[in-house]
C-alpha positions in Angstrom: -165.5 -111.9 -91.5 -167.4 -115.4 -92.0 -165.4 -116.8 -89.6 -165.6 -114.2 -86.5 -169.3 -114.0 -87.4 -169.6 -117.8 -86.8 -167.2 -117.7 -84.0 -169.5 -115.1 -82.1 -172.3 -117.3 -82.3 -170.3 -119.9 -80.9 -169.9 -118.4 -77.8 -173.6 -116.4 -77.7 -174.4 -120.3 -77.4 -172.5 -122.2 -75.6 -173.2 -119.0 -73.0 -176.6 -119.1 -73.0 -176.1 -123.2 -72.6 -174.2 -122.2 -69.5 -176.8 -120.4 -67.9 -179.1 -123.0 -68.2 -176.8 -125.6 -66.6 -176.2 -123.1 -63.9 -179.5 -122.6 -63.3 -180.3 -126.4 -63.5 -177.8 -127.4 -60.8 -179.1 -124.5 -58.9 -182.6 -126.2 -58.3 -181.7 -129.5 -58.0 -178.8 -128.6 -55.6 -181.8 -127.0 -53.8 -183.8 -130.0 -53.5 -180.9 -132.3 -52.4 -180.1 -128.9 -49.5 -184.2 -129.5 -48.4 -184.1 -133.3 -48.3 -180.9 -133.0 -46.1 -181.4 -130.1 -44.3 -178.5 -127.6 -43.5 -176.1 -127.5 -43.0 -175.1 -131.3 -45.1 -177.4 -129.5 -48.4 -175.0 -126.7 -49.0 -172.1 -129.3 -48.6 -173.6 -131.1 -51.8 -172.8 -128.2 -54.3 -169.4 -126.8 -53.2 -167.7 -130.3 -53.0 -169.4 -131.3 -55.7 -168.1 -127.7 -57.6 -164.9 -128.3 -56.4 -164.3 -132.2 -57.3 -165.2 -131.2 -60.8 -162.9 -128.0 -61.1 -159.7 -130.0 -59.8 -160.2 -132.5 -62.5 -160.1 -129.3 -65.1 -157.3 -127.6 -63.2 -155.3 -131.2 -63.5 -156.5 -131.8 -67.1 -154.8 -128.3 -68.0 -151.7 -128.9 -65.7 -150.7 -132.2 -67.7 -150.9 -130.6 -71.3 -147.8 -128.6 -69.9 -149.0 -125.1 -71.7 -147.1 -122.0 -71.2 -148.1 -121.2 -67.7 -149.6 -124.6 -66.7 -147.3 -124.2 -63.6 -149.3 -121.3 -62.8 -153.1 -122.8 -63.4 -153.9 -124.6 -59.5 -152.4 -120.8 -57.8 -154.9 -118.3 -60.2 -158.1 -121.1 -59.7 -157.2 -120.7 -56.0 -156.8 -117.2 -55.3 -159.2 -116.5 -57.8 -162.4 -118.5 -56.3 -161.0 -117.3 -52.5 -161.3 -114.0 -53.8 -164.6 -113.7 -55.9 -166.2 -115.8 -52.8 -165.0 -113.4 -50.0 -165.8 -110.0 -51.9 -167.9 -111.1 -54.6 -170.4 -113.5 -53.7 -170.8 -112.4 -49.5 -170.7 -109.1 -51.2 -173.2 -109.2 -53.3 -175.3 -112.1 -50.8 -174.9 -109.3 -48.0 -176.1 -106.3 -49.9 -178.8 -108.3 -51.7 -180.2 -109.1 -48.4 -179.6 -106.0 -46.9 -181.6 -104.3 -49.7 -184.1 -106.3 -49.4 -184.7 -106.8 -45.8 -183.0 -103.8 -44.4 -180.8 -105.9 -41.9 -180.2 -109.9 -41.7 -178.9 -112.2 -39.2 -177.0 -115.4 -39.5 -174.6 -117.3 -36.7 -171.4 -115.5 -35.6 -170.4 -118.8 -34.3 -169.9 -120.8 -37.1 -169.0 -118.1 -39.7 -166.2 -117.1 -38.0 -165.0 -120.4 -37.3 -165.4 -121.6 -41.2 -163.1 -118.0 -41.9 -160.5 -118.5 -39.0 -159.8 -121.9 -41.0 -159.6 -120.3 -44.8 -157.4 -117.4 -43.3 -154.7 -120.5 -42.3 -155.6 -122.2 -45.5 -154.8 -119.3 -47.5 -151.5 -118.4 -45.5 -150.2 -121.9 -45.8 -151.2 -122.2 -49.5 -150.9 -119.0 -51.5 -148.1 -117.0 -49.1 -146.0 -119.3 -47.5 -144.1 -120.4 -50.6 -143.1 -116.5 -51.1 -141.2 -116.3 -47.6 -139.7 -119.9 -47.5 -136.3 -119.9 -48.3 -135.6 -123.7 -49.8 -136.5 -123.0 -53.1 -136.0 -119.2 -55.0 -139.0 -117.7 -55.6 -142.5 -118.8 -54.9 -142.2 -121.8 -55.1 -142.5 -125.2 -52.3 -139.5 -128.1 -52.2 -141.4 -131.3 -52.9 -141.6 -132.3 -49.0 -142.9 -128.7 -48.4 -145.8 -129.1 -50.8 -146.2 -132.6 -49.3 -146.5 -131.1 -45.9 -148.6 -128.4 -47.2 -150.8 -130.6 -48.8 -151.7 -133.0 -46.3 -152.4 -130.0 -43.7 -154.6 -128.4 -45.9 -156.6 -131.8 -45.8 -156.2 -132.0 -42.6 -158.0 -128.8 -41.3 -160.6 -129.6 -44.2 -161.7 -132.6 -42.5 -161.7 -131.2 -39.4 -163.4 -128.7 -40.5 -166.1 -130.6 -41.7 -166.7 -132.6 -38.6 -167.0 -129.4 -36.7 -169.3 -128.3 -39.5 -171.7 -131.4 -39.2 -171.1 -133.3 -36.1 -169.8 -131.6 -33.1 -171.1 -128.2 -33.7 -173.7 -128.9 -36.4 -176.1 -126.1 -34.6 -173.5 -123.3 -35.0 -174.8 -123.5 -38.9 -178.0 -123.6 -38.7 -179.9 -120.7 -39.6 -181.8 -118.5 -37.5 -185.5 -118.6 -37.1 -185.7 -115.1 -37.8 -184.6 -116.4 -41.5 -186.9 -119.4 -41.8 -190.0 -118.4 -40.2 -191.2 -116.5 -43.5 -189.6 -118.8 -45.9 -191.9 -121.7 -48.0 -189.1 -123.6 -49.0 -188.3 -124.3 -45.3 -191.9 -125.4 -44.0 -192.7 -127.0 -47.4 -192.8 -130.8 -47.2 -188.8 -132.6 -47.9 -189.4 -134.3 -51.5 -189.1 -137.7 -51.4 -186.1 -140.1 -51.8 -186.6 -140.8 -55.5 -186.9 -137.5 -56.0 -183.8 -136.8 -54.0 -181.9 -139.2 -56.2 -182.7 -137.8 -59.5 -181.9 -134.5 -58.3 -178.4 -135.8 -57.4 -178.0 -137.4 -60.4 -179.3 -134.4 -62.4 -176.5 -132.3 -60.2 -173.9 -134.3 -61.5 -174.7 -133.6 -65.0 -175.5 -129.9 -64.9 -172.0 -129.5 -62.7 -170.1 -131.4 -66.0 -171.9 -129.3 -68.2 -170.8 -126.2 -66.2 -167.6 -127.3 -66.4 -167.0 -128.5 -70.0 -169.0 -125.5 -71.4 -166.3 -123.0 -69.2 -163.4 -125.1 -71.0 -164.7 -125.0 -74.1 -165.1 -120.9 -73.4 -161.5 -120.6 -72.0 -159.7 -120.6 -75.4 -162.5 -117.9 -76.6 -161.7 -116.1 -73.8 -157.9 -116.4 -73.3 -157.9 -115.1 -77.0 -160.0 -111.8 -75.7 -157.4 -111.8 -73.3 -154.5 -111.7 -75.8 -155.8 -109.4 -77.8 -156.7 -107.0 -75.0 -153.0 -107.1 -73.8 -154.2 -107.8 -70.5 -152.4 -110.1 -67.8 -152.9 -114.0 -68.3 -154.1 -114.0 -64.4 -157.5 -112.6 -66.0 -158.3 -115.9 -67.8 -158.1 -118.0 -64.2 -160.0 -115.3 -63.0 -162.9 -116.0 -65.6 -163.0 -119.5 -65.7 -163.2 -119.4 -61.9 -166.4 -117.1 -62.3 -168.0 -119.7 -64.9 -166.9 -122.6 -62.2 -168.4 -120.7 -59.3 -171.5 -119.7 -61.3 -173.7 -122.2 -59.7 -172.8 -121.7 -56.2 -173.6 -117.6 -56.9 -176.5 -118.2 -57.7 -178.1 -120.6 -55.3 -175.7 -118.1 -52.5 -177.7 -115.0 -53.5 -181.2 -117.0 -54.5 -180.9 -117.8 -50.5 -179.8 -114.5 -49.0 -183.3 -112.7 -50.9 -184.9 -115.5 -49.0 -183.4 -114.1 -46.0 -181.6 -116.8 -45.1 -177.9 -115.6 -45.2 -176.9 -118.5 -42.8 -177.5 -120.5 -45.7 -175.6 -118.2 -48.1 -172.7 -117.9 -46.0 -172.6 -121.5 -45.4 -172.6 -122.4 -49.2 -169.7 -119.2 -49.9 -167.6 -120.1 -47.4 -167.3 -123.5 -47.9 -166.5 -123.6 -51.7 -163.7 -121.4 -50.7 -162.3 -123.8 -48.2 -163.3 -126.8 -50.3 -161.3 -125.1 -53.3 -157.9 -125.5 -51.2 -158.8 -127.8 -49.0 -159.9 -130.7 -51.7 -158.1 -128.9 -54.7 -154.2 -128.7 -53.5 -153.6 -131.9 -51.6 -154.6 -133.6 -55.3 -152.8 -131.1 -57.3 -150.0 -131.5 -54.9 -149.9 -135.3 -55.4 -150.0 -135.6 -59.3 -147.0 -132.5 -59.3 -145.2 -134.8 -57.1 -145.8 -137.6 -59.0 -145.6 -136.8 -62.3 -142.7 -134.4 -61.5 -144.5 -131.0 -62.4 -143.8 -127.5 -61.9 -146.1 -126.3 -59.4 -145.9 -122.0 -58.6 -148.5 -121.4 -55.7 -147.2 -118.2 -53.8 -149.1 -115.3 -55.4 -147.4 -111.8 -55.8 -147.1 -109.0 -52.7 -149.9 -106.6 -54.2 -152.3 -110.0 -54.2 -151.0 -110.6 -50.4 -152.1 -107.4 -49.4 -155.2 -108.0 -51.2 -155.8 -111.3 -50.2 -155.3 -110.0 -45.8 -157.6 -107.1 -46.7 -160.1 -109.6 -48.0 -160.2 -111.3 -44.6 -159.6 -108.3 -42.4 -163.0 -107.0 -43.6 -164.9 -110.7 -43.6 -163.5 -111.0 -39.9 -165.2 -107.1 -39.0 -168.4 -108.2 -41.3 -169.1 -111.6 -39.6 -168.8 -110.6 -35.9 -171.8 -109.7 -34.3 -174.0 -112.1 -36.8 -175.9 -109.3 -38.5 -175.1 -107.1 -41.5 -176.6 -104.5 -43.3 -176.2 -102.9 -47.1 -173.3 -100.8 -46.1 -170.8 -104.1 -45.4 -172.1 -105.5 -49.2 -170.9 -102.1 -50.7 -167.5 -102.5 -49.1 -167.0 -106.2 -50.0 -168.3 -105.2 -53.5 -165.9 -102.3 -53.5 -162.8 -104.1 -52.5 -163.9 -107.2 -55.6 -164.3 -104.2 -57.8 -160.6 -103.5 -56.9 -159.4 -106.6 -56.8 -160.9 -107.1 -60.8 -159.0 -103.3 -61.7 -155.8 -104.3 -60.2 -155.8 -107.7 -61.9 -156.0 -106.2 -64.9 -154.0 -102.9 -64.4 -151.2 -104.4 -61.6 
C-alpha cells in the first residue's frame, strides 16, 4: 500500500513537472517564431521535437526489449496520427469556435500534406505489400532506399517551405491584423539566444520526464490488458505536448497558418528526420526493424488524409471540419485499444 501510495505521487509529479516544461518550451519557442518570423519560427520546435524523440526511439531500440523492433513504426504512426486528427482537429475547431470561420493558405498546406501522404506510403505501408521479405518488414537495401527518399523529400520540402515558395506559408492578414504578438516589437538577439537555449532544455526535460513515465505507464497498460501499441501512442502525446500547445495557443489567435505550419511539419519531420537515422543504426548495428503497420491502421491512416486533403482545399474551415478530425482521432484511440 506504502509503495503504490508513493508510487502515485511519483507520477502526480513528475506530471505536473511535464506541464511546466511544456509550457516553458512553449513561450520560448514563441519568442525564437517572433524573432524569425514564419514560417523558419515554427521550424524551430518540430525539428527540435523531433531530433530529441529519435534519440529516445534509438535509446529504446538498442536495449533490445520485447518489442524494440516495433518502437520507430508506433512513434511514427502514432505522432502522424495524433497531428492529423488530433492537433488540426482540435486547432480547427478551437478557431472555428472562437472566430466562427478562419483562413490560412491552401497553397502551402496542401503541398506540406501531398508530401506526408508519400511519406507515409513509403514508410508505414510499403513494407506490407513488398514481397522480399515475409511480413512487414523492408530487405536492408529496401530500408536504405526508403530511408534516403524520405530525406530526400524532407529537404526538399523544406526548401520549398523557406526559399522558393516562402510566401505560400505565411499567414493571412486577416489572421495578423488583430494579433499583438505580430505588431509587437521582435525581442532582441540576446533575448533570442536565451530563449533557444532555454528550448533546448525544456525539450530534454519533456523528453526525459515522458521516459521516465513510460514504465508507469506501460505498467497501466499491462494491467489493463490493453495492446502494447497504446504505450507508443502515449509517449508520442507527452513528446508532441509542446508542439499542441503552441499549435492551438496560435489557432485562438487566429492564426491557423501558423498552427498548420507547426502540425504539419512535426509530422513530416517525425519521418522525414526520424527513419533515415533509425534506418542507419538498424543497418548498422544489424537490428530488427518492423515499420509496415496493420490493414485496419492502413485504412485509418488513408482516411486520415482523405479528410485533411477535403479540409485544407479552399483555405478556410469552420467548427464542423474540427468535429470530424476530432471524431475520426476519437476512433483511431477506440480502435487502438479495442482492434
Amino acid at each position: 500500500m506504502t509503495h503504490l501510495l508513493s508510487q502515485t505521487w511519483f507520477i502526480i509529479l513528475m506530471s505536473v513537472t511535464l506541464i511546466g516544461a511544456v509550457l516553458s518550451a512553449v513561450h520560448h519557442a514563441e519568442v525564437i517564431a517572433h524573432k524569425t518570423g514564419e514560417p523558419y519560427g515554427t521550424l524551430v520546435l518540430s525539428i527540435s521535437v523531433t531530433i530529441i524523440e529519435v534519440s529516445l526511439i534509438i535509446s529504446m531500440m538498442l536495449t533490445g526489449h520485447q518489442g524494440s523492433e516495433f518502437i520507430a513504426r508506433d512513434a511514427v504512426f502514432a505522432t502522424v496520427m495524433i497531428v492529423i486528427n488530433g492537433v488540426i482537429g482540435l486547432c480547427i475547431f478551437t478557431g472555428g469556435l472562437k472566430h466562427h470561420e478562419v483562413t490560412f493558405r491552401n497553397e502551402g498546406t496542401n503541398t506540406a500534406l501531398a508530401v506526408l501522404t508519400a511519406l507515409a506510403t513509403f514508410i508505414l505501408v510499403m513494407p506490407v505489400v513488398t514481397i522480399s521479405t515475409p511480413g512487414p518488414d523492408f530487405t536492408k537495401s529496401q530500408l536504405a532506399f526508403a530511408g534516403i527518399a524520405s530525406f530526400a523529400l524532407y529537404i526538399a520540402f523544406i526548401f520549398f517551405q523557406t526559399v522558393s515558395h516562402r510566401d505560400y506559408y505565411l499567414p493571412s492578414d486577416d489572421g495578423t491584423r488583430s494579433d499583438s504578438n505580430v505588431h509587437a516589437s521582435k525581442p532582441s538577439n540576446v533575448k533570442t539566444m536565451v530563449s533557444l537555449l532555454l528550448l533546448l532544455i525544456s525539450l530534454v526535460a519533456v523528453v526525459g520526464l515522458a521516459e521516465l513515465l513510460s514504465p508507469a505507464i506501460e505498467a497501466g497498460v499491462k494491467a489493463a490488458g490493453a495492446p502494447k501499441t497504446i504505450v507508443g501512442i502515449a509517449i508520442a502525446m507527452l513528446v508532441l505536448m509542446p508542439e499542441g500547445f503552441a499549435a492551438v495557443r496560435t489557432a485562438k489567435a487566429n492564426r491557423l497558418q501558423s498552427s498548420l505550419n507547426l502540425a504539419l511539419g512535426s509530422a513530416l519531420a517525425s519521418i522525414g528526420l526520424t527513419i533515415p537515422v533509425v534506418a542507419a543504426i538498424a543497418i548498422l548495428f544489424d537490428l530488427h526493424l518492423s515499420l509496415g503497420i496493420s490493414t485496419l491502421n492502413t485504412v485509418l491512416l488513408y482516411l486520415s488524409l482523405f479528410i485533411g486533403a477535403i479540409t485544407l482545399a479552399i483555405g478556410r474551415t469552420t467548427l464542423l471540419q474540427g468535429i470530424v478530425h476530432l471524431i475520426i482521432f476519437f476512433e483511431y484511440l477506440f480502435l487502438s485499444l479495442v482492434p
